[in-house]
Kinemage of the C-alpha trace (Angstrom):
@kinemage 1
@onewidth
@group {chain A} dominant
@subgroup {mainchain}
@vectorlist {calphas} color= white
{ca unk a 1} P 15.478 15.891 14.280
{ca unk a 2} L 12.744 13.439 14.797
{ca unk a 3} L 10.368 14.148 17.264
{ca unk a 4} L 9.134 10.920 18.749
{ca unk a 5} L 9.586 6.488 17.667
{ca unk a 6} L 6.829 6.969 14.267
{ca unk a 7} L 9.170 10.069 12.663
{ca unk a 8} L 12.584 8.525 13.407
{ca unk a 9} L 11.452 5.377 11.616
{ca unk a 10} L 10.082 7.510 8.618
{ca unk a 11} L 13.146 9.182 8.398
{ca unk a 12} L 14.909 5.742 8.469
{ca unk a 13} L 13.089 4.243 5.444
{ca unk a 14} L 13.672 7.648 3.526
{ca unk a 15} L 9.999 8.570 3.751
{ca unk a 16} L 10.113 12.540 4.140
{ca unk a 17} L 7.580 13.801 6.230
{ca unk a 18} L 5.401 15.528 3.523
{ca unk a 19} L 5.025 12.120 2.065
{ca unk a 20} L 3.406 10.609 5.456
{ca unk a 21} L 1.879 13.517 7.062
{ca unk a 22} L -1.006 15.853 6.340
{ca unk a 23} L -0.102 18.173 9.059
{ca unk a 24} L 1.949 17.120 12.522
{ca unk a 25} L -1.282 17.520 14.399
{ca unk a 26} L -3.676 16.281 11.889
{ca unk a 27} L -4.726 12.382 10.941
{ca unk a 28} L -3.634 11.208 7.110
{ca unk a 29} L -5.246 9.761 4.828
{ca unk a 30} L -2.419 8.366 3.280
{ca unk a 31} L -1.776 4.302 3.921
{ca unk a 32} L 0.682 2.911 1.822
{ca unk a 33} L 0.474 -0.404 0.488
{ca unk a 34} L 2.554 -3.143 1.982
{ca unk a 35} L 2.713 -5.801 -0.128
{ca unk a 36} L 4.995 -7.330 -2.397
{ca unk a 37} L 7.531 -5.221 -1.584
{ca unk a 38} L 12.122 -5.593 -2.431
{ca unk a 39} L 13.801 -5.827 0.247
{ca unk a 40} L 10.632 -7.000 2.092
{ca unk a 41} L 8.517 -4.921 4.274
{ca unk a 42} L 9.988 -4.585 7.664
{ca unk a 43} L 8.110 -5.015 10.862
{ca unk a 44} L 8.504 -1.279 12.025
{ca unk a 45} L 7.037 -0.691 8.722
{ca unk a 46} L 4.016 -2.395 9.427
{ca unk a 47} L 4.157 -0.857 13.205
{ca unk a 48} L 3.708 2.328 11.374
{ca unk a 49} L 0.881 1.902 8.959
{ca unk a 50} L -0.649 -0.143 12.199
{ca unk a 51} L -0.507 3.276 13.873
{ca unk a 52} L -1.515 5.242 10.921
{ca unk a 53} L -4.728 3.145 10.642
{ca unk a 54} L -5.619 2.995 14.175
{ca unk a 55} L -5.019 7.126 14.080
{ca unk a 56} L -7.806 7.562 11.415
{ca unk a 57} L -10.331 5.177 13.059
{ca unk a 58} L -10.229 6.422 16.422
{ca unk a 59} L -9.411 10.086 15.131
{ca unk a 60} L -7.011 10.610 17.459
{ca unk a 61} L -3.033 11.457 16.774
{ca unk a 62} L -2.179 10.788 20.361
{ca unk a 63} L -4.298 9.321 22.578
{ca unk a 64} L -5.653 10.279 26.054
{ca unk a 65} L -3.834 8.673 29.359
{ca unk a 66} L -7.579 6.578 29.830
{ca unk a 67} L -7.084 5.695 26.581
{ca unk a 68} L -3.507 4.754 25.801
{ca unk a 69} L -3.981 1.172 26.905
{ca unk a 70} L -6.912 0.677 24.084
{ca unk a 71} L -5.063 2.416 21.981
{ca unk a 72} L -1.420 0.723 21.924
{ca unk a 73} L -3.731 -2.586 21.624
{ca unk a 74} L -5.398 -2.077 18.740
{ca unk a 75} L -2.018 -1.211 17.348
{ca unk a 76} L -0.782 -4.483 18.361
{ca unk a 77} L -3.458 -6.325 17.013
{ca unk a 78} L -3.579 -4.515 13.523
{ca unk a 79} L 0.131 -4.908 13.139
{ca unk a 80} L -0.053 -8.700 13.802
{ca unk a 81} L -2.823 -8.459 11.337
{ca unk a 82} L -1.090 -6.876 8.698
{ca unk a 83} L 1.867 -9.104 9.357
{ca unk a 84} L -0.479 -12.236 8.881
{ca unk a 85} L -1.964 -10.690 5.619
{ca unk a 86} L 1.476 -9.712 3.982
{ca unk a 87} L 2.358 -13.613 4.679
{ca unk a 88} L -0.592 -15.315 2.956
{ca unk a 89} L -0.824 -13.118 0.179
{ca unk a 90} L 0.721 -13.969 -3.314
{ca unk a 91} L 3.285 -12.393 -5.161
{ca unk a 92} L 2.169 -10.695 -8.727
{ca unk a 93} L 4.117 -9.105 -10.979
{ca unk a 94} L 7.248 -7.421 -10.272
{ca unk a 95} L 7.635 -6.470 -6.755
{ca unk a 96} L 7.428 -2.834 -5.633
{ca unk a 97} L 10.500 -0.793 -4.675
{ca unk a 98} L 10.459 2.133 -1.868
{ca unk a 99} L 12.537 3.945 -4.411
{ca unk a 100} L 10.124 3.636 -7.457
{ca unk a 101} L 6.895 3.982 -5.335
{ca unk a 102} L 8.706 7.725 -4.234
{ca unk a 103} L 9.110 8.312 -8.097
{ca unk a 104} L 5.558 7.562 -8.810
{ca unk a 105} L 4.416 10.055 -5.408
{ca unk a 106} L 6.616 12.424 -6.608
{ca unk a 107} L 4.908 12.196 -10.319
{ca unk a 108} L 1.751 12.557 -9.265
{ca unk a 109} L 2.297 15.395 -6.659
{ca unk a 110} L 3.819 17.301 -9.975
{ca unk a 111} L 0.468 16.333 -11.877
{ca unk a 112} L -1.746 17.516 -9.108
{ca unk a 113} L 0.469 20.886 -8.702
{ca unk a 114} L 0.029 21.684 -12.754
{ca unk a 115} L -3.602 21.336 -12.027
{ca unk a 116} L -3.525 23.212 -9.193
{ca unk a 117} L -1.854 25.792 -11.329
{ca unk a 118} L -4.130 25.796 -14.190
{ca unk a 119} L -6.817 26.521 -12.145
């Protein structure tokens, strides 16, 4: 069961939470790319990675009540921002599918575990 808006809409697109999450109270260092994506990326996609961003800047997961209002605003600004960038960019190449951009985590999470393992 989701826990709050950012997990429901991970769980939406498919995106487990191992794949977007270092730790539930830690900040990731994991931003996925956006662009040139089929079906299109979706706006609450670019909410998220707005959030995720803004989370490893100001170092905060959550942030205090002084500073929710600064905090929802940057969001705001870097998702308009990111939704401004994804429209002027060009297209290259084939575009990117959620599905084969899990396959290719997935692939290198097994390569890093073998290592791991040989260790």
């Amino acid at each position: 069961m989701p826990a709050n808006d950012l997990e429901a809409t991970f769980d939406r697109l498919g995106v487990g939470r191992r794949w977007t999450f270092c730790h539930p109270w830690a900040v990731c260092r994991n931003i996925r790319v956006l662009h040139h994506f089929q079906p299109p990326t979706t706006p609450e996609e670019m909410r998220a990675a707005a959030l995720q961003y803004v989370r490893k800047v100001s170092g905060a997961t959550r942030p205090n009540a002084a500073d929710e209002e600064a905090f929802n605003s940057a969001v705001d600004e870097v998702t308009a921002a990111t939704e401004r960038l994804l429209g002027a960019l060009g297209a290259k190449g084939q575009p990117r599918t959620r599905e084969g951009e899990q396959a290719k985590a997935r692939a290198r999470w097994t390569a890093r575990e073998k290592r791991i393992q040989q260790r």
